[in-house]
Residue frames as a rotation matrix with the C-alpha (Angstrom) as fourth column:
UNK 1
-0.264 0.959 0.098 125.87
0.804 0.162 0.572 104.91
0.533 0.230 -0.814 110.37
UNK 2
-0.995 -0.097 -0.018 124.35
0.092 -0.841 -0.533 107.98
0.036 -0.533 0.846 111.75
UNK 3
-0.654 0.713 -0.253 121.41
0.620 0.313 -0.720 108.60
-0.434 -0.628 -0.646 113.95
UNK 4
-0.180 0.673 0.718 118.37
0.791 -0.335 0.512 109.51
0.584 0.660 -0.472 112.15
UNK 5
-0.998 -0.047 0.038 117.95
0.012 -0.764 -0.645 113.43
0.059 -0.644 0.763 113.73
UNK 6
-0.105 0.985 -0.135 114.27
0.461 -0.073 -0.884 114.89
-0.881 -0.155 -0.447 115.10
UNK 7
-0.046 0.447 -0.893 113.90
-0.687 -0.663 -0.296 117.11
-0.725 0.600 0.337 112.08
UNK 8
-0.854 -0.092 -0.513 114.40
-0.488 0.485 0.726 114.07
0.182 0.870 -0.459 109.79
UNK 9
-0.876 0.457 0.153 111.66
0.479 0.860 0.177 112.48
-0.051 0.228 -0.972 111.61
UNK 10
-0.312 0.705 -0.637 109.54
0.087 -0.646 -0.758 115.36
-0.946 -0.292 0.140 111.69
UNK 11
-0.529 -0.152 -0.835 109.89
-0.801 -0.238 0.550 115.89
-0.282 0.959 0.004 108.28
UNK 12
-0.949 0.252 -0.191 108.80
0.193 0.941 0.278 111.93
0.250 0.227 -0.941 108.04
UNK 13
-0.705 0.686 -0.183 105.83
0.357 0.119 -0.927 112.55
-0.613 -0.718 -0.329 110.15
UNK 14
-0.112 0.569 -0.815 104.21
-0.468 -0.754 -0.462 114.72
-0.877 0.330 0.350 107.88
UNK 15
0.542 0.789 0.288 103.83
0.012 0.336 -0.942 112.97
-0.840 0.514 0.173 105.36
UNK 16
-0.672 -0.720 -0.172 104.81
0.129 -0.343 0.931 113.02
-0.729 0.603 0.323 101.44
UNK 17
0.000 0.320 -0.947 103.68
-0.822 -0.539 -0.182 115.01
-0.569 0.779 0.263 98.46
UNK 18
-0.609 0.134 0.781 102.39
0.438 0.878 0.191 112.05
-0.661 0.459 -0.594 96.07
UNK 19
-0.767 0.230 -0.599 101.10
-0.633 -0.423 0.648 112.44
-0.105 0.876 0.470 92.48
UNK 20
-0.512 0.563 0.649 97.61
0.642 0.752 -0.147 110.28
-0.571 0.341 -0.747 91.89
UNK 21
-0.637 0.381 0.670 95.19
0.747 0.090 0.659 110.51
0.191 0.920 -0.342 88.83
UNK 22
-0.998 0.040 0.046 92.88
-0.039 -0.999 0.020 113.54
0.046 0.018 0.999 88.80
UNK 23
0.014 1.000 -0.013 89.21
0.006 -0.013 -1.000 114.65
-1.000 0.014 -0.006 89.33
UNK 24
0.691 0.041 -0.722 89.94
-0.531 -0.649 -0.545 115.82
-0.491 0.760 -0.427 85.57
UNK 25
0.974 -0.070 0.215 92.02
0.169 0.859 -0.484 114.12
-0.151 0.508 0.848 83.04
UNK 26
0.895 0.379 0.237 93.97
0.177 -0.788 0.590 116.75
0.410 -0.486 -0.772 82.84
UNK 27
0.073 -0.534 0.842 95.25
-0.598 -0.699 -0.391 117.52
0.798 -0.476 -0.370 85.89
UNK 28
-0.202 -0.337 -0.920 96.72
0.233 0.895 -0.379 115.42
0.951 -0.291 -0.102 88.68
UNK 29
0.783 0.566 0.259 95.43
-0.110 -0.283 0.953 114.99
0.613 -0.774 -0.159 92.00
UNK 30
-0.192 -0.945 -0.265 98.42
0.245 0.215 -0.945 115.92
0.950 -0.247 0.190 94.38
UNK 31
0.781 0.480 0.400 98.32
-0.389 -0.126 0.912 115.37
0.489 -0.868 0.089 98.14
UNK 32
-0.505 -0.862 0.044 100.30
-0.678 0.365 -0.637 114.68
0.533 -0.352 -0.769 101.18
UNK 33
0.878 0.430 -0.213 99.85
-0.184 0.711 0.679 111.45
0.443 -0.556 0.703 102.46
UNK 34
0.211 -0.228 0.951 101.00
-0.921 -0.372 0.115 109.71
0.328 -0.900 -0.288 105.58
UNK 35
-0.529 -0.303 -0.793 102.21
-0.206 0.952 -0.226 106.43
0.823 0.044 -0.566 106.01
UNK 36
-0.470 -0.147 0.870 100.93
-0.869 0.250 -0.427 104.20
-0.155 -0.957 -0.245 108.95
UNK 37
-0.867 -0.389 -0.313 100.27
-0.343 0.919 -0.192 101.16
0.362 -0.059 -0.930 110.31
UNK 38
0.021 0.999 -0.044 96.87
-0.361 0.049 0.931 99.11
0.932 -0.004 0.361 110.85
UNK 39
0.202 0.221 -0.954 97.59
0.896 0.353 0.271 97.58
0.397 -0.909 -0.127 114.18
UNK 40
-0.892 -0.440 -0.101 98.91
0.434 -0.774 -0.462 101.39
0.125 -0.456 0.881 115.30
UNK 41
-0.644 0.765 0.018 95.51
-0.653 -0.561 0.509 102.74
0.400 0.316 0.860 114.06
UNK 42
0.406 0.671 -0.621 93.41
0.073 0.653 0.754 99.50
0.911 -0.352 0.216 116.14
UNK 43
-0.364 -0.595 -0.717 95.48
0.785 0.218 -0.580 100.61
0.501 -0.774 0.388 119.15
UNK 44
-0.907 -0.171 -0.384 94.15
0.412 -0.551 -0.726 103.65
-0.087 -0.817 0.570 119.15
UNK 45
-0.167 0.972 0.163 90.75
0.787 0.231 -0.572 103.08
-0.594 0.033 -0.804 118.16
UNK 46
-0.322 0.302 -0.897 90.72
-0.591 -0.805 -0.059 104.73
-0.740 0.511 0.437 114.94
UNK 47
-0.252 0.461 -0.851 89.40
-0.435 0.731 0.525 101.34
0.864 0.502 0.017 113.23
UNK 48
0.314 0.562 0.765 86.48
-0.896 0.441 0.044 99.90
-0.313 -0.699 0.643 115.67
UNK 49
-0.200 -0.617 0.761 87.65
-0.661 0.658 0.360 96.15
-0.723 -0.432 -0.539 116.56
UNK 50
0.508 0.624 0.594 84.95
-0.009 0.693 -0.721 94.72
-0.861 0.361 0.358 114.82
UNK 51
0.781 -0.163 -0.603 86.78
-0.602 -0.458 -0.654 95.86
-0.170 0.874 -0.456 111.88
UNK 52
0.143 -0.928 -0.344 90.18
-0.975 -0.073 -0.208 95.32
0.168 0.365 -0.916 112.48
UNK 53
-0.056 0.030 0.998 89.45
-0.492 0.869 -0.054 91.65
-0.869 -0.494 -0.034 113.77
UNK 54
0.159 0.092 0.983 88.43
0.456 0.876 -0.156 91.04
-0.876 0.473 0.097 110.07
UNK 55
0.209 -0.253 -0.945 90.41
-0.623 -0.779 0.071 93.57
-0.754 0.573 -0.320 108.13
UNK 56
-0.857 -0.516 0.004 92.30
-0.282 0.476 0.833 90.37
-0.431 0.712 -0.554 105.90
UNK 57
-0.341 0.706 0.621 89.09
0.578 0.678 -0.454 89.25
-0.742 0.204 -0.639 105.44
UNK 58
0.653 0.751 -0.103 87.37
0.359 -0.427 -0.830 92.27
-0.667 0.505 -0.548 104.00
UNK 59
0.069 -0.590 -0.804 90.38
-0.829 -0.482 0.283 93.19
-0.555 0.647 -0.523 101.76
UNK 60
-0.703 0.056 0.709 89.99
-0.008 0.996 -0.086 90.06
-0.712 -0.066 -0.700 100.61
UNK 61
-0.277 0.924 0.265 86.57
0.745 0.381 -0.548 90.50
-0.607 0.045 -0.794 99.85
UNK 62
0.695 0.458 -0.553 87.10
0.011 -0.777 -0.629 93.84
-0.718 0.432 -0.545 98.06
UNK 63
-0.451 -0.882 0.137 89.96
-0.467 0.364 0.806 92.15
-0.761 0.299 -0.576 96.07
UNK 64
-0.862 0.270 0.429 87.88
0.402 0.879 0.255 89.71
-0.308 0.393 -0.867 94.75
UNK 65
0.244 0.782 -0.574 84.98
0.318 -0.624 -0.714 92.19
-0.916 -0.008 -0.401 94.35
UNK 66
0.112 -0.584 -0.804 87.49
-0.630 -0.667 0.397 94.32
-0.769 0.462 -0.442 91.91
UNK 67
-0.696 -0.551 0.460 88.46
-0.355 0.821 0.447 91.19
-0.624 0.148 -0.767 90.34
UNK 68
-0.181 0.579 -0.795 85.03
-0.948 0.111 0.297 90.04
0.260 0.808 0.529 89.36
UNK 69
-0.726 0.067 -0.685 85.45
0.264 0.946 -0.188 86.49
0.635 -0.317 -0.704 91.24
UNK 70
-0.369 0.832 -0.415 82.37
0.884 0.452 0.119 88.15
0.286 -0.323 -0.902 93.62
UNK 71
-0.183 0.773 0.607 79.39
0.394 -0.508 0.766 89.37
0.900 0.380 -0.212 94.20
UNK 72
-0.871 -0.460 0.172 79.42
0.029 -0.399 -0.917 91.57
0.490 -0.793 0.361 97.59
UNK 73
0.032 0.930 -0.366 76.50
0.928 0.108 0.356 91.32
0.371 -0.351 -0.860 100.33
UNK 74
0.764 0.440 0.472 74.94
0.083 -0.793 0.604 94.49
0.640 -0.422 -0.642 101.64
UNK 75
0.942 -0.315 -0.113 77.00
0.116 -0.009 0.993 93.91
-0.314 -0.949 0.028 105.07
UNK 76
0.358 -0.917 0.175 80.44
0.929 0.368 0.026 93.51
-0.088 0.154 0.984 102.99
UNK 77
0.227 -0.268 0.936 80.13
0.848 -0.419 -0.325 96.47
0.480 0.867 0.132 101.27
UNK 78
0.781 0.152 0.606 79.44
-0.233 -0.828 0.509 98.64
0.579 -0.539 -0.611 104.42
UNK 79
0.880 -0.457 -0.133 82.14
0.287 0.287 0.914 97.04
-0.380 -0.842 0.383 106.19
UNK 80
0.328 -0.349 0.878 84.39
0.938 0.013 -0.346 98.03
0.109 0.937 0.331 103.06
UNK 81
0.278 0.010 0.961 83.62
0.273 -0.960 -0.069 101.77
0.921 0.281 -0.269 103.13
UNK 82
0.995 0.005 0.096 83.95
-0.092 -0.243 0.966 101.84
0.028 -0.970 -0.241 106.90
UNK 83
0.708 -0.695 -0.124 87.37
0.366 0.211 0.906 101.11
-0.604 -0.687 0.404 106.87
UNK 84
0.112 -0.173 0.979 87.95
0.915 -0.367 -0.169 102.42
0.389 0.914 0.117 103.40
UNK 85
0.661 0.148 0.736 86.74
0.073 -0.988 0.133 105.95
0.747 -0.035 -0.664 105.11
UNK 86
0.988 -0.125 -0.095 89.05
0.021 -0.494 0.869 105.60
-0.155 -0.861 -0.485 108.29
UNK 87
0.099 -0.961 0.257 92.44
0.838 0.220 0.500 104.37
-0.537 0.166 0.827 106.63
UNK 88
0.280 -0.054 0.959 91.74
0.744 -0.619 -0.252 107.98
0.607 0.784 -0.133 104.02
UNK 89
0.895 0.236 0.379 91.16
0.094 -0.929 0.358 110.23
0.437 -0.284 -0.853 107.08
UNK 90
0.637 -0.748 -0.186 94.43
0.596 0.325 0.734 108.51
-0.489 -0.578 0.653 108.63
UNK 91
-0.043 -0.895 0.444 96.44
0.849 0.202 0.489 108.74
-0.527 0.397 0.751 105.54
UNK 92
0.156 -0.060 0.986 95.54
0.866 -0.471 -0.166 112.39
0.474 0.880 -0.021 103.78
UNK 93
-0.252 -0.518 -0.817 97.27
0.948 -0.303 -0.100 114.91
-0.196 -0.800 0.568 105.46
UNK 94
-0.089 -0.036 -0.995 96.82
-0.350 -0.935 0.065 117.94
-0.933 0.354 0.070 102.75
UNK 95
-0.357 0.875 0.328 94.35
-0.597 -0.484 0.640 117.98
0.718 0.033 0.695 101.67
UNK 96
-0.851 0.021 0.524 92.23
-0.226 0.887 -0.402 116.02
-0.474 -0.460 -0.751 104.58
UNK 97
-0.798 0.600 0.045 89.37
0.466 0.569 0.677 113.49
0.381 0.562 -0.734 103.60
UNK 98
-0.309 0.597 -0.741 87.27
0.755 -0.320 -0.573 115.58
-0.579 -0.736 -0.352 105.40
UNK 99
-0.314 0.170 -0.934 87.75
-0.316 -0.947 -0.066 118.99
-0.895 0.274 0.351 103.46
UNK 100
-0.799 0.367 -0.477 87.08
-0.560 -0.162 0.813 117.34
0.221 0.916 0.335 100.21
UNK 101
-0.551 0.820 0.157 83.82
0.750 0.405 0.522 115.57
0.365 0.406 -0.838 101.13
UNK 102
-0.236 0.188 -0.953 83.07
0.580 -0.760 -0.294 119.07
-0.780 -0.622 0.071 103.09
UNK 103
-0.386 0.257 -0.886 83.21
-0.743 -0.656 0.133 120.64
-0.547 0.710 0.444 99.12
UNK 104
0.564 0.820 0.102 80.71
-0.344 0.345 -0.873 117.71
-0.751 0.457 0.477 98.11
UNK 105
0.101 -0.525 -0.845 83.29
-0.820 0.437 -0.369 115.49
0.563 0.731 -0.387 96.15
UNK 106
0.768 0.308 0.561 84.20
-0.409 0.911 0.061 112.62
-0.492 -0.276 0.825 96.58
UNK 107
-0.295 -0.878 -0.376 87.68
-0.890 0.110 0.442 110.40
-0.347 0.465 -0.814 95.50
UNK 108
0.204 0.461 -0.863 87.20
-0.813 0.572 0.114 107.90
0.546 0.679 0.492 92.64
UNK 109
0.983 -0.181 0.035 87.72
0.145 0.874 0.464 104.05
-0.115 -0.451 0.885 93.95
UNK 110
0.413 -0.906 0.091 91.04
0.848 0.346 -0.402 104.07
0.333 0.244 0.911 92.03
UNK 111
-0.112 -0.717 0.688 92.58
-0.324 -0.628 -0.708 107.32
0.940 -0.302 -0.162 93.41
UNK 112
0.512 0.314 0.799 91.23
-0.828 -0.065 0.556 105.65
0.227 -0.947 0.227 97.01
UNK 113
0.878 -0.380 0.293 93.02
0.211 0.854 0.475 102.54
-0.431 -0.355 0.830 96.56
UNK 114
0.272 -0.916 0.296 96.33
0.345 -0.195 -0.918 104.44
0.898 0.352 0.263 95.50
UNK 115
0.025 -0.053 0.998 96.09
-0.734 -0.679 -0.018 106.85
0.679 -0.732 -0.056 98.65
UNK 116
0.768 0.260 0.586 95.54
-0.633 0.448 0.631 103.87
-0.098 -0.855 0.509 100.89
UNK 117
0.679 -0.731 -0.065 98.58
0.578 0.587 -0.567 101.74
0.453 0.348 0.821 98.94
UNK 118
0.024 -0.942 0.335 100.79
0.206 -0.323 -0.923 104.46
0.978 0.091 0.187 99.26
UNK 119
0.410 0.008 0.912 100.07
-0.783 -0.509 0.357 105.07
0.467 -0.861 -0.203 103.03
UNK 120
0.973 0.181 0.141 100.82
-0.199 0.972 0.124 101.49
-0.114 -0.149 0.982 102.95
UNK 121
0.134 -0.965 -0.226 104.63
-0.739 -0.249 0.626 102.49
-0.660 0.083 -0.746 101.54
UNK 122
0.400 -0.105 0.910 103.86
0.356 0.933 -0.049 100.44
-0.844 0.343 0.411 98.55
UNK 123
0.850 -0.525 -0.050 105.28
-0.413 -0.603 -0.683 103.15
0.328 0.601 -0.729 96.33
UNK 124
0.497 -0.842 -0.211 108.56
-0.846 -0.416 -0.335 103.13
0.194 0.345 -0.918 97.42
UNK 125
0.210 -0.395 0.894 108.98
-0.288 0.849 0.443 99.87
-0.934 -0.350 0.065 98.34
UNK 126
0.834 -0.067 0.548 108.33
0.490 0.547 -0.679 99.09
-0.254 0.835 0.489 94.57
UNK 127
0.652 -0.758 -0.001 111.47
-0.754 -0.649 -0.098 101.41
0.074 0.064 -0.995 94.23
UNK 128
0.065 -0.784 0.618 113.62
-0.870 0.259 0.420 99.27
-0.489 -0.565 -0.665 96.10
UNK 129
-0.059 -0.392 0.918 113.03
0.083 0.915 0.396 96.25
-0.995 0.100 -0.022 94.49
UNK 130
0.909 -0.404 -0.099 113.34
-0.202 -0.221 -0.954 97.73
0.364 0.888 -0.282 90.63
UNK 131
0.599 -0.800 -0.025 116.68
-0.792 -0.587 -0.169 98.41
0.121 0.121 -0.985 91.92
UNK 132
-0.068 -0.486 0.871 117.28
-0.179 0.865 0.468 94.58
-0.981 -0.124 -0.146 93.12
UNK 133
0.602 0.144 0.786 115.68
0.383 0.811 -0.442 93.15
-0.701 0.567 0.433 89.97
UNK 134
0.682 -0.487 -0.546 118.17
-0.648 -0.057 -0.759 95.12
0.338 0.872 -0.354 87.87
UNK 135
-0.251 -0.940 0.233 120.79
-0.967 0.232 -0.105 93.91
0.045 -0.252 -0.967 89.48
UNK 136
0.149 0.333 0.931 119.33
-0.347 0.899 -0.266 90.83
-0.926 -0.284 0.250 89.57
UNK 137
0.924 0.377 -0.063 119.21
-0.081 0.033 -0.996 91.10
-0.374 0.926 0.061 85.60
UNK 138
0.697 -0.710 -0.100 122.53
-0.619 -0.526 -0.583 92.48
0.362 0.468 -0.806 85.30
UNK 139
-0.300 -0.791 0.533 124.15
-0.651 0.578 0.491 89.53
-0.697 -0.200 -0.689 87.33
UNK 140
0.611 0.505 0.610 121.77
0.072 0.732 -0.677 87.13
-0.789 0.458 0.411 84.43
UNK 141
0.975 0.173 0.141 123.43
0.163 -0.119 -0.979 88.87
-0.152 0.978 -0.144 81.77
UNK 142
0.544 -0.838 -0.038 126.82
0.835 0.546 -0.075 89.07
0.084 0.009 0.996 83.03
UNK 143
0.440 -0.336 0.833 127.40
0.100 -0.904 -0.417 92.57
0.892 0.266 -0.364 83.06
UNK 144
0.432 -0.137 0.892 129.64
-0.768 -0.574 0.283 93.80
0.473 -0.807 -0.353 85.69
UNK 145
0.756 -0.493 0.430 130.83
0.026 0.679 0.733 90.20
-0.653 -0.543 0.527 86.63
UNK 146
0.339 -0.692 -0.637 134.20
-0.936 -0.316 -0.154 89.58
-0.095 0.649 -0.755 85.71
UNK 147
0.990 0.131 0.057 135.15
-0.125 0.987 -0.106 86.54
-0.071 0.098 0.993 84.26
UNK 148
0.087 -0.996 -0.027 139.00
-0.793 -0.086 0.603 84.81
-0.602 -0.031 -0.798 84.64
UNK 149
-0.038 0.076 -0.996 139.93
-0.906 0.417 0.066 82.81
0.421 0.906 0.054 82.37
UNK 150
-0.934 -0.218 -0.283 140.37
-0.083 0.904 -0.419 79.58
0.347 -0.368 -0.863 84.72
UNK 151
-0.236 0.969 0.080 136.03
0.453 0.182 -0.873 80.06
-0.860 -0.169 -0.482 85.67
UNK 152
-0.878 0.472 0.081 133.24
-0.060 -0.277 0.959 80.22
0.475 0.837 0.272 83.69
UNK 153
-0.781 0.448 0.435 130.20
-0.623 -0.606 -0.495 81.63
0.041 -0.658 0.752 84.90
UNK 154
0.568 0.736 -0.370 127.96
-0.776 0.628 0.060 78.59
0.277 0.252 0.927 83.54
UNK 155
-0.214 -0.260 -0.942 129.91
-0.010 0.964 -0.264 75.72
0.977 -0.047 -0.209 85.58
């Protein structure tokens, strides 16, 4: 096994070059984003307590919003965007959330809740487990197991 070096985590730090959906149909909105962590970001008071005290809640609540199972109160919605807006400046690296609302734009909901997934490392996690469930597939279907004649894979 070999020790992860500083340039590998430097390299980490910064972030990765991610493809999400576009201002334009088009053309794809590419950006580096940044991974981190919500109790890292309530440590150092870049999400005010109040927030992070009921973060499960209000994802929750903007789950179920999306969903159609409810109607949001005045107080949800601002709690929403408040943490919506600090988890963007966290996680966009290049561009930041700053410079594009600085040129009077704005990201759609659905490129905001990609940018916040993926800062979330829910991209590549879904990697990793494609690669179980083949193999998961490929042990269903027998491939790759070998069979002796004295077992059978169904006893």
């Amino acid at each position: 096994m070999k020790i992860t070096s500083l340039q590998e985590l430097k390299q980490i730090s910064e972030g990765e070059v991610l493809e999400f959906p576009g201002f334009v149909d088009d053309k794809p909105f590419v950006a580096r984003v940044r991974r981190f962590s919500l109790m890292g970001l309530a440590t150092s008071g870049k999400i005010p307590n109040p927030l992070i005290m009921h973060a499960q809640r209000i994802f929750d609540n903007a789950d179920m919003a999306m969903k159609g199972e409810k109607k949001l109160t005045k107080k949800e919605n601002k709690e929403i965007k408040e943490l919506e807006n600090a988890l963007l400046h966290e996680a966009l690296v290049e561009p930041t959330y700053q410079e594009i609302l600085d040129l009077n734009m704005d990201l759609s909901p659905i490129q905001k809740a990609l940018i916040i997934e993926a800062s979330q490392g829910e991209t590549s996690r879904l990697n990793h487990f494609r690669n179980i469930s083949t193999n998961i597939e490929n042990i269903k279907s027998g491939k790759g197991i070998q069979q002796t004649p004295e077992r059978n894979i169904e006893d």
